[in-house]
C-alpha positions as CSV (number, residue, x, y, z in Angstrom):
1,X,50.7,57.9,77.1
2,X,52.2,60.9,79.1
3,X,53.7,60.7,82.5
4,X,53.2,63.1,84.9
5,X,54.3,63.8,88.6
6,X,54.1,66.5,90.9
7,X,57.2,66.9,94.0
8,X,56.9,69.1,96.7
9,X,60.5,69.9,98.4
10,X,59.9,71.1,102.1
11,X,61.8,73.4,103.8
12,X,61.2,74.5,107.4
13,X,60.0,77.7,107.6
14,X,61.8,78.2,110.9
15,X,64.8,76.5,109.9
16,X,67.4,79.4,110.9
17,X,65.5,80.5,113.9
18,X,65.4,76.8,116.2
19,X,69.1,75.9,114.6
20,X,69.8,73.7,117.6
21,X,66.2,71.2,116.8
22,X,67.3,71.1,113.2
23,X,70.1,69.4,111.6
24,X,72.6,70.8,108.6
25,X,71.3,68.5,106.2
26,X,67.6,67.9,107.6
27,X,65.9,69.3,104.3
28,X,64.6,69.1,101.9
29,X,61.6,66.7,102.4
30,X,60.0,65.2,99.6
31,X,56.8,64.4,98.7
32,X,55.8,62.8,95.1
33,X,52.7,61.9,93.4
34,X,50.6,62.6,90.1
35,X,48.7,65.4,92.2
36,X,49.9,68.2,94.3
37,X,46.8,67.9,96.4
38,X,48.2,64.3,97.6
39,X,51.6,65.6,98.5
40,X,50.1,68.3,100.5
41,X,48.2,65.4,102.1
42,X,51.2,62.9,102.9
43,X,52.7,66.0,104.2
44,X,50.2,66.9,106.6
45,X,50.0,63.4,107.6
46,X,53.7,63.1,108.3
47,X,53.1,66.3,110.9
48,X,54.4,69.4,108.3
49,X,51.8,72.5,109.0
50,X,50.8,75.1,106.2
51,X,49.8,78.2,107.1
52,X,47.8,80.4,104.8
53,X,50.4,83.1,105.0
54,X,53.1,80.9,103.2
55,X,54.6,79.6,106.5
56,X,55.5,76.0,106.9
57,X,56.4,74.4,109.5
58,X,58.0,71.1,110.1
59,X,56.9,68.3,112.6
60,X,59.4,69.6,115.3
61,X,58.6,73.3,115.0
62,X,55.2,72.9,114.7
63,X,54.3,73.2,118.5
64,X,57.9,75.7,118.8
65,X,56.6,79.3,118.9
């Protein structure tokens, strides 16, 4: 039998910009599962937004421009 599992650390991608909305030791967020796909799902669920230029952003910077 092999094992397998997939984690996705998230990081605000406007972490350093909005420093008074975040915390020092907000991040990582992690998401684990046997797929990627289902990570990216919780995620999305839990508010995080991925952008299809790389940018993520976090449930409280999500509506923040």
């Amino acid at each position: 039998m092999i094992a397998g599992c997939y984690t996705l650390d998230l990081y605000c991608s406007k972490f350093k910009q909005h420093d008074t909305i975040h915390v020092w030791n907000e991040f990582p967020h992690q998401y684990t599962d046997e797929f990627g796909s289902a990570c990216r799902k919780a995620a999305r669920l839990d508010g995080w937004v991925f952008k299809r230029n790389g940018v993520v952003l976090c449930p409280k910077c999500r509506g923040h421009r």
